[in-house]
C-alpha positions in Angstrom: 103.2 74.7 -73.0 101.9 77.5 -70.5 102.7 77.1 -66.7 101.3 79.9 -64.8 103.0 80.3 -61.5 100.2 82.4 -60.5 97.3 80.0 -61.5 99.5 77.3 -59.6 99.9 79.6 -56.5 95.8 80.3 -56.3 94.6 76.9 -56.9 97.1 75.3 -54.3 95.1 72.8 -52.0 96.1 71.0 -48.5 94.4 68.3 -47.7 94.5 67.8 -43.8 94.0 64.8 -42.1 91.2 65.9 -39.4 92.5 65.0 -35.7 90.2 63.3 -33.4 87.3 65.7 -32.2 87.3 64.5 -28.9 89.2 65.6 -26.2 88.8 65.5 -22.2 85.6 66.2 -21.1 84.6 67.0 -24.5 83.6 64.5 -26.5 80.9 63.4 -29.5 77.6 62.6 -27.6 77.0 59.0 -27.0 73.7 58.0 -28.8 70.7 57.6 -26.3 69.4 54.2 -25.9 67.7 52.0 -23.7 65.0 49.7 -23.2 63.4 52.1 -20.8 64.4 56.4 -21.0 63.6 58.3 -17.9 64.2 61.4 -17.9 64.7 63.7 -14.4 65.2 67.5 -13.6 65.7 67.4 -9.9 67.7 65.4 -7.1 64.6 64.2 -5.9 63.5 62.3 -9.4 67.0 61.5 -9.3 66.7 59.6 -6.3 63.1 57.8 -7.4 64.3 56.9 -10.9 67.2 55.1 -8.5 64.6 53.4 -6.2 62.8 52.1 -9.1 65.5 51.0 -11.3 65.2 48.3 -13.9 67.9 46.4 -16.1 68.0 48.6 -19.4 67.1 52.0 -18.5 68.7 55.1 -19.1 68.1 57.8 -17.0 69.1 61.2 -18.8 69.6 64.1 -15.9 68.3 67.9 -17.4 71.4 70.4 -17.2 72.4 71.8 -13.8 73.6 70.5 -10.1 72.5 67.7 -8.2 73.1 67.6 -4.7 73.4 64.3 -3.5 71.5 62.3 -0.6 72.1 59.5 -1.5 75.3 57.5 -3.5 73.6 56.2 -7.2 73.1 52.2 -6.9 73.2 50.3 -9.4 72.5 47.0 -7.5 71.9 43.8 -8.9 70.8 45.7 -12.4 72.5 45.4 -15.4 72.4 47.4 -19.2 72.0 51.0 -16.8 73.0 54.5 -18.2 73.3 57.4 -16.1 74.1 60.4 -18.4 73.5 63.9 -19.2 72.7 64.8 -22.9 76.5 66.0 -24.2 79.5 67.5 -23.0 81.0 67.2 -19.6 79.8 70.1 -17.2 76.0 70.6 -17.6 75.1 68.5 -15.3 77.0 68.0 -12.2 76.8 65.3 -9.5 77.7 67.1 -5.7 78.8 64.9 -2.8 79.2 66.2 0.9 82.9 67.4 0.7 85.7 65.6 -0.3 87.3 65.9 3.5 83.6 66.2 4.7 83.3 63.5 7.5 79.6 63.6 7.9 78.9 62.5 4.7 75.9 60.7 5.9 74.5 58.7 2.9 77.1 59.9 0.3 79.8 58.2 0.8 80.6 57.3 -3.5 79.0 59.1 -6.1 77.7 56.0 -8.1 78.1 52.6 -7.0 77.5 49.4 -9.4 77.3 45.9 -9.9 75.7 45.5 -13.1 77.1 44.7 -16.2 77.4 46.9 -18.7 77.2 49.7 -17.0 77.7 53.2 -18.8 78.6 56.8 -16.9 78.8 59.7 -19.3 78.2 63.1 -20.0 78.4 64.5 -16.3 80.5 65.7 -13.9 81.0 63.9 -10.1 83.0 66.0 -7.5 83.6 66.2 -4.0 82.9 62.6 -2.6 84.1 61.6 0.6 85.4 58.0 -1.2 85.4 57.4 -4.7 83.4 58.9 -7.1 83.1 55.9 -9.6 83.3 52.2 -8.0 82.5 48.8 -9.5 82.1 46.0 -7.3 81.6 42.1 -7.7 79.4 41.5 -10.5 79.9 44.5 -12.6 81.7 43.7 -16.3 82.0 45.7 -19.3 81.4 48.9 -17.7 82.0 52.4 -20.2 82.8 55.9 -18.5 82.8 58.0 -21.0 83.4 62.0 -21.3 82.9 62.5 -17.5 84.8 64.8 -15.2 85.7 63.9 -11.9 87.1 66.0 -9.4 87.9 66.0 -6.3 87.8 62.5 -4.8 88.7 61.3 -1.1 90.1 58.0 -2.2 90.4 57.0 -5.6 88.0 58.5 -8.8 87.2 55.2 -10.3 87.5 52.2 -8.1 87.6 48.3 -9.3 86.8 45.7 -6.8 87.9 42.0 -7.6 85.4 39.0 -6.7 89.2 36.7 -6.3 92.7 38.4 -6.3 94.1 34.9 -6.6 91.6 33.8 -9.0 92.4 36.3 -11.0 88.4 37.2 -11.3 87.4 41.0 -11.4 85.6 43.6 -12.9 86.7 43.0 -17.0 86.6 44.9 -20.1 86.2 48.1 -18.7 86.3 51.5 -20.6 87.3 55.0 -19.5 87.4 57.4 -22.1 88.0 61.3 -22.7 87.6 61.9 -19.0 89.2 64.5 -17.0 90.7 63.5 -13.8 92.0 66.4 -11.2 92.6 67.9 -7.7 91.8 71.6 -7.8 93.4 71.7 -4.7 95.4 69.9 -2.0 94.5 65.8 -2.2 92.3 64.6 0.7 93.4 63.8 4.6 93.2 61.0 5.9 90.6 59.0 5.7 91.7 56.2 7.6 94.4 54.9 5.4 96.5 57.6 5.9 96.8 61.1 4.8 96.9 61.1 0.6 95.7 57.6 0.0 94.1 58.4 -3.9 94.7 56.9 -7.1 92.9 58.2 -10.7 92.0 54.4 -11.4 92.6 51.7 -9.1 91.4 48.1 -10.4 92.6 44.7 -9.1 92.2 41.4 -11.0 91.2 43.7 -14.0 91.8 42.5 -17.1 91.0 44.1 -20.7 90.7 47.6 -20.0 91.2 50.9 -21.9 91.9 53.5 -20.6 92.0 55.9 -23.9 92.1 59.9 -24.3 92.1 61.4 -20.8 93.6 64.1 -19.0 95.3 63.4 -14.8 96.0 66.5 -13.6 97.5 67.4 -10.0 97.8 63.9 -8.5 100.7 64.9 -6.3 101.0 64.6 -2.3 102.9 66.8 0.0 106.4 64.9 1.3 104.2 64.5 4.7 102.0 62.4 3.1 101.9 58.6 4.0 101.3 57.6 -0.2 104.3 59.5 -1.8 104.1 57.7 -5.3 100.3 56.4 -6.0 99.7 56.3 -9.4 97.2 57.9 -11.8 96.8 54.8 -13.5 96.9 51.7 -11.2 96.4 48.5 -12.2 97.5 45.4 -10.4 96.7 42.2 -8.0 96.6 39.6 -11.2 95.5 42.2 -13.8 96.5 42.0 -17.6 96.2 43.2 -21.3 95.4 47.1 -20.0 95.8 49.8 -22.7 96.7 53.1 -21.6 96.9 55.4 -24.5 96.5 59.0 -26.0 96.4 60.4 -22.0 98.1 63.3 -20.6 99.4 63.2 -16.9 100.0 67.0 -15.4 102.2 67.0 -12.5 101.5 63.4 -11.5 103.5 61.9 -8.9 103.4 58.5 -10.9 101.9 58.5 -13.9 100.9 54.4 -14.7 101.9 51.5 -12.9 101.0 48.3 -14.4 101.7 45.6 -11.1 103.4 47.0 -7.7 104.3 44.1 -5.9 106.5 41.2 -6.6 103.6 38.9 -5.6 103.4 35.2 -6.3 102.3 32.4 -7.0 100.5 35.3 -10.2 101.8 37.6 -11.7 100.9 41.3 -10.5 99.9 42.4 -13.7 100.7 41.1 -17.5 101.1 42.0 -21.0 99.3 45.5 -21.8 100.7 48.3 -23.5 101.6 52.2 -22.2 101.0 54.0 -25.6 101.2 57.5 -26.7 101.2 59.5 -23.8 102.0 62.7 -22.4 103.6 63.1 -18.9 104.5 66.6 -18.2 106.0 67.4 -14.0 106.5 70.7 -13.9 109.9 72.4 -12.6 110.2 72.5 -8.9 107.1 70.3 -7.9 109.0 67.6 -6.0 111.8 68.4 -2.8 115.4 67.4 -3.5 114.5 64.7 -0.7 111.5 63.9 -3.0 113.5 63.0 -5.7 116.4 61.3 -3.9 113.4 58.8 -3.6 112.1 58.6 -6.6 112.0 55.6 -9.4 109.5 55.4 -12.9 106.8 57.7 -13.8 105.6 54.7 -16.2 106.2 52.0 -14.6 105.6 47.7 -15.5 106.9 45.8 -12.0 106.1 42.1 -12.0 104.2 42.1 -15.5 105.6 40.2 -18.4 105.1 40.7 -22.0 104.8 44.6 -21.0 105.0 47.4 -24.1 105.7 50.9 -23.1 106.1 52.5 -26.5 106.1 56.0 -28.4 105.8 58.2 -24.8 107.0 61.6 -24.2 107.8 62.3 -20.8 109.1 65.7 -19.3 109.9 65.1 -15.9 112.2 68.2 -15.1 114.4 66.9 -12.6 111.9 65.2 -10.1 112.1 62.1 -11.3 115.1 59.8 -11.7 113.6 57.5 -14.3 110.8 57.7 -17.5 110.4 54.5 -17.3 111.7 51.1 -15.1 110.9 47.9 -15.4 111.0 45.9 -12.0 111.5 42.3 -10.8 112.8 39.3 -12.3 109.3 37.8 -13.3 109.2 41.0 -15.6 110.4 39.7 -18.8 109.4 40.0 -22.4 108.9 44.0 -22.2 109.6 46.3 -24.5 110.3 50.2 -24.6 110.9 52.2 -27.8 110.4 55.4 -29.1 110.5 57.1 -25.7 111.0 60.7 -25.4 111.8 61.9 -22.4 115.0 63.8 -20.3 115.4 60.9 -17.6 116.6 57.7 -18.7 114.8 53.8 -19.4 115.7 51.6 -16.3 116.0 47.9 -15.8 116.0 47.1 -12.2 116.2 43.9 -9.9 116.9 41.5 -13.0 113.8 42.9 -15.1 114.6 42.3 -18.9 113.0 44.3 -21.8 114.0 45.6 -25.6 115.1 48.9 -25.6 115.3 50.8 -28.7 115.4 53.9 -30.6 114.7 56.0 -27.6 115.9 59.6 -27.2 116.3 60.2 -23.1 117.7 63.6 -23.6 114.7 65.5 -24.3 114.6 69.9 -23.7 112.2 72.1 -23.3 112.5 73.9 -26.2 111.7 70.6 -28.6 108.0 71.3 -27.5 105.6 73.5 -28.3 104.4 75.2 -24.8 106.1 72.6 -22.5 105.1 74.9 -19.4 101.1 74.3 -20.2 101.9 70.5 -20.4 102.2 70.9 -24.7 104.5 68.3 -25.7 103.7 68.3 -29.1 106.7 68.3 -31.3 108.3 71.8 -32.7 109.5 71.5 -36.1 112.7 72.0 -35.1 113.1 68.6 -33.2 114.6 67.5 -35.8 117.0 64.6 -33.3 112.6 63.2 -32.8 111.6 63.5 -36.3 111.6 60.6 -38.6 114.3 59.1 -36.3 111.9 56.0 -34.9 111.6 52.3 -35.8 108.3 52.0 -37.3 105.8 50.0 -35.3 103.3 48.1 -36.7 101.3 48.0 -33.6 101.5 51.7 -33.1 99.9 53.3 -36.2 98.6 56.5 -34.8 99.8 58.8 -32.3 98.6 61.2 -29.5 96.1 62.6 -31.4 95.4 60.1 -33.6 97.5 61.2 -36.3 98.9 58.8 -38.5 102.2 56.8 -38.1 104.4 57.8 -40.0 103.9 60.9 -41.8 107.5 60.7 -42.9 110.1 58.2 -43.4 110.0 56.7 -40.4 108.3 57.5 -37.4 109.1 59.9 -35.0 109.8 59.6 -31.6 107.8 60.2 -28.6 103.9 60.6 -28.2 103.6 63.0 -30.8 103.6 62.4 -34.9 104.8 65.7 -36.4 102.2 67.5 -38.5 101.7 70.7 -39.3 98.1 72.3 -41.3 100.1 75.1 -42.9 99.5 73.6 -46.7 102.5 73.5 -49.0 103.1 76.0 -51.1 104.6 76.5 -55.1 107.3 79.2 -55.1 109.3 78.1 -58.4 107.8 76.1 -61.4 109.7 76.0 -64.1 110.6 74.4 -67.7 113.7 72.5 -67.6 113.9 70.7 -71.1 111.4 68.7 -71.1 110.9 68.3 -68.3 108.7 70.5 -65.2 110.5 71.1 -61.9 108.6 72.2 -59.1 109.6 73.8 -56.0 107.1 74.2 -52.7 107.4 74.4 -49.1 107.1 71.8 -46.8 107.8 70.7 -43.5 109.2 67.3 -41.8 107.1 65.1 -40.6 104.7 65.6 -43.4 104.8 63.3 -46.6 103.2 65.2 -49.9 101.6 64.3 -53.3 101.5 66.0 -56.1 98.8 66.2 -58.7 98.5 67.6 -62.1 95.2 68.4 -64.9 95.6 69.6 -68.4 91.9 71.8 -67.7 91.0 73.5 -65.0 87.1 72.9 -66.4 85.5 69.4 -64.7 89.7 68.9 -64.3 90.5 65.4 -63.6 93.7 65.3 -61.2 96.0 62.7 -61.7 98.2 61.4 -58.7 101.9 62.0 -60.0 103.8 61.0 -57.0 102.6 60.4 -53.4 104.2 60.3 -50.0 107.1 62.7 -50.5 108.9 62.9 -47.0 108.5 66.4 -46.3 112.0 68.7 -45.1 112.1 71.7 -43.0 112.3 74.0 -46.1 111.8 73.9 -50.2 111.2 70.6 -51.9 111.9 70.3 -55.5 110.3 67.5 -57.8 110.7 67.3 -61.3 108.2 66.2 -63.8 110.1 64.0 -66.1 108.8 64.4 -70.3 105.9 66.4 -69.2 106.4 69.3 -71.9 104.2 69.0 -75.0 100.5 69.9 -73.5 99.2 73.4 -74.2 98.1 73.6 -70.6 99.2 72.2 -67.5 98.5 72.4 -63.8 99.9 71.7 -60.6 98.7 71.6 -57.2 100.3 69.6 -54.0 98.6 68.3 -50.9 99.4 66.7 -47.0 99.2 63.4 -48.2 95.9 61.7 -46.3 
C-alpha cells in the first residue's frame, strides 16, 4: 500500500460554507418589476413621476443626489417601488437639514399608505422628521438595502389605524439597512431635545427586522429621551423578529413593549436573535449608568425569546437583558453572551439557560470596531450552548452547530483556514491520520484508490473540530496499492 504524505498534503481540499453576501447597505439587487417602469434622472422627473403615480409602478432613480422639494407620496397607491438600480449610495435622497426648521415641503423623505410598498437601493438623509413613515392603510411594506442617516425624529416610522384594536401597519420588512447619526442626534423638535428612534411601530405585528447595522443612537445626559431604542416596537404589537443586526453604541438596543399598559398587552411573543450590541468604553456618565436597565429589553410581552445574543456593554449598562412586568411571562433567554447580567424585574418570569454573562474583550475578534465574532480561543463560548431548534444559523448565517453543541452568543465559530494532514501513517492495518483543525468546526474525511476520474468516498463526517491536531484512524484499510486522503469543513 503507498500513502504519500506529499500527494495527501497537495491534494488537501476545504470546503467552506459561503456566508451570506449581503451585508448593510450592500446587498444582492432586488429584481426590477412592475406593472409600469419609469425611469427619472432629475429631482424634477422625480417629482412628476410622483404627481402621476399609479398602483404598480416602479420608478428607478439614475445614480446621483436628489434634492428634495417635496416629501415622496405614496397616497392612496398600492404595489409602488422607489429604488435605485443596486447598492446603497448611488443615489441619494436630500432633505432640508435634519435641525433645518424651514423645511418647507420636506418635512419626511417618503410617505405611504399603500400596500406593499418597497424602498430600496438608496440613501435618505437629513429630514427634518422621519425619513421612512407608513401611515393607515399601508401593509406589507419592504425596505430593503437603504441607508438612512441623519433623521429628526425616528428613520422608519409605523402609524397604527387602532392602538387598542390592535390594527396597524403589518408584515413589514427592513432588511440590510444602515441606520446612523454622523453626528450629534437632532434638537428639539417639539418633543423635546433627542426624541429619535431607528424604528418605531405601534400595533405592528409580523415584522422582520433582519441584517442591519444601528450605529450612534446615543443622546447627551441633557437630553429629555435618555434610553430610546434602536428597535422599538410596542402599543399592542407582536411576533417581531429582530435578528442578524449590529447595534454600535446604542443607548438601547431593542425594546419589545415599554409600558405596563392594559387592558393588551404592549407587545407579544417575537424573538431577539443573533445579534451584536457593542457600547463602547466611556460613552455613558457614571450618572448615566446609575440609571440604566436592559440594552435588549421584552417589558409587558409574553411568550418573548431573546436567544444566542452577544452583548458588550463595557460598564454603561447594568443589565444585557431584563424582562419587566408581571404580564411578561413565558420568555426565554439562552445562549447570551455578554459581561452584564440577565435580569427579571417586577415579577417578570422567563427560562434562563446556558448563558455566559462574564464576557472580555479579548474573546472577540476587534471588540473596539464593534467585531464580536468569536476568537478561537473562547473556548468557555464554544460548543458550550444548548442546541436550539429554532435557532439554526447564526449572525452571519453560519450554521448551528458546527460542533458538538452550539456555541454561545451571536456568533457560530468558523474559521476558512482548511485542515491540513501533517502525519499519515500505517499502523497495522490500519491508517491513522493526523490534521489540523479548529473548534467550532466539524470535519469529514474522504478517501479514493485513483486520483484519475477518483470517486471520493465519505469515511466519516462531522468530526467536532479541537483547537489543535485531530487524529482518525482508518480501521482495515491496508491491502489497496493506492490510497488517498483528503479532509474538508464539513458543509
Amino acid at each position: 500500500m503507498k500513502l504519500c504524505t506529499l500527494l495527501l498534503a497537495a491534494l488537501l481540499f476545504a470546503l467552506i460554507t459561503a456566508a451570506d453576501a449581503a451585508s448593510p447597505g450592500n446587498a444582492p439587487s432586488l429584481p426590477i418589476t412592475g406593472t409600469r417602469i419609469v425611469h427619472v434622472s432629475t429631482e424634477t422627473q422625480l417629482q412628476t413621476a410622483m404627481g402621476n403615480l399609479q398602483s404598480g409602478d416602479t420608478i428607478i432613480l439614475a445614480d446621483g443626489s436628489y434634492n428634495l422639494t417635496s416629501t415622496l407620496y405614496i397616497n392612496g397607491r398600492n404595489n409602488v417601488t422607489i429604488r435605485g438600480t443596486a447598492g446603497s449610495t448611488n443615489v441619494t435622497l436630500v432633505g432640508k437639514g435634519m435641525d433645518n426648521s424651514n423645511y418647507g415641503n420636506v418635512p419626511f423623505g417618503i410617505w405611504s399608505n399603500g400596500t406593499n410598498t418597497t424602498i430600496a437601493h438608496l440613501t435618505i438623509r437629513d429630514t427634518w422628521d422621519n425619513e421612512i413613515i407608513f401611515n393607515s392603510g399601508a401593509q406589507s411594506p419592504l425596505v430593503y438595502c437603504v441607508r438612512l442617516i441623519n433623521a429628526g425624529s425616528q428613520f422608519i416610522k409605523s402609524n397604527p389605524t387602532d392602538i387598542a384594536g390592535g390594527l396597524g401597519v403589518n408584515n413589514g420588512v427592513v432588511e440590510y439597512c444602515w441606520f446612523e447619526y454622523t453626528g450629534s442626534p437632532p434638537n428639539d423638535h417639539g418633543s423635546g431635545v433627542g426624541y429619535f428612534n431607528g424604528i418605531s411601530a405601534h400595533a405592528a405585528q409580523n415584522w422582520i427586522i433582519r441584517g442591519n447595522l444601528f450605529k450612534n443612537f446615543h443622546n447627551p445626559d441633557s437630553a429629555a429621551y435618555l434610553w430610546n431604542p434602536a428597535v422599538l416596537f410596542w402599543n399592542h404589537s407582536a411576533n417581531t423578529i429582530t435578528e442578524q443586526n449590529t447595534f454600535i453604541n446604542v443607548d438601547r438596543a431593542v425594546a419589545y413593549g415599554l409600558q405596563n399598559t392594559t387592558p393588551f398587552f404592549d407587545h407579544a411573543g417575537g424573538v431577539i436573535r443573533n445579534n451584536f450590541v457593542c457600547v463602547l468604553p466611556g460613552l455613558m456618565s457614571a450618572a448615566r449608568t446609575a440609571g440604566s436597565d436592559g440594552s435588549l429589553i421584552a417589558w409587558n410581552s409574553p411568550g418573548t425569546q431573546i436567544d444566542h445574543n452577544t452583548v458588550l456593554l463595557n460598564g454603561n449598562e447594568f443589565y444585557a437583558v431584563e424582562f419587566r412586568f408581571a404580564t411578561t411571562t413565558n420568555c426565554a433567554a439562552r445562549n447570551i453572551l455578554s459581561d452584564a447580567p440577565v435580569h427579571l424585574r417586577d415579577s417578570a418570569t422567563a427560562t434562563l439557560a446556558s448563558n455566559l454573562v462574564s464576557a472580555v474583550p479579548g474573546m472577540f475578534v476587534n471588540p473596539a470596531a464593534a467585531d464580536l465574532h468569536l476568537q478561537f480561543t473562547a473556548t468557555n463560548a464554544i460548543d458550550k450552548g444548548l442546541t436550539l431548534s429554532s435557532v439554526t444559523n447564526d449572525i452571519d448565517g453560519d450554521r448551528r452547530p458546527r460542533g458538538a453543541r452550539s456555541d454561545i452568543g451571536a456568533d457560530e465559530f468558523t474559521t476558512n483556514a482548511p485542515p491540513r494532514f501533517n502525519d499519515v501513517k500505517r499502523v497495522g492495518a490500519n491508517v491513522v491520520l493526523n490534521f489540523t483543525t479548529f473548534p467550532g468546526n466539524s470535519y469529514d474525511l474522504l478517501r479514493a484508490g485513483s486520483l484519475a476520474g477518483a470517486s471520493w468516498n465519505l469515511i466519516a463526517t462531522n468530526i467536532p473540530g479541537n483547537a489543535g491536531n485531530l487524529q482518525f484512524t482508518d480501521t482495515n484499510a491496508f491491502g489497496s496499492t493506492n490510497r488517498y486522503y483528503r479532509a474538508r469543513i464539513s458543509p
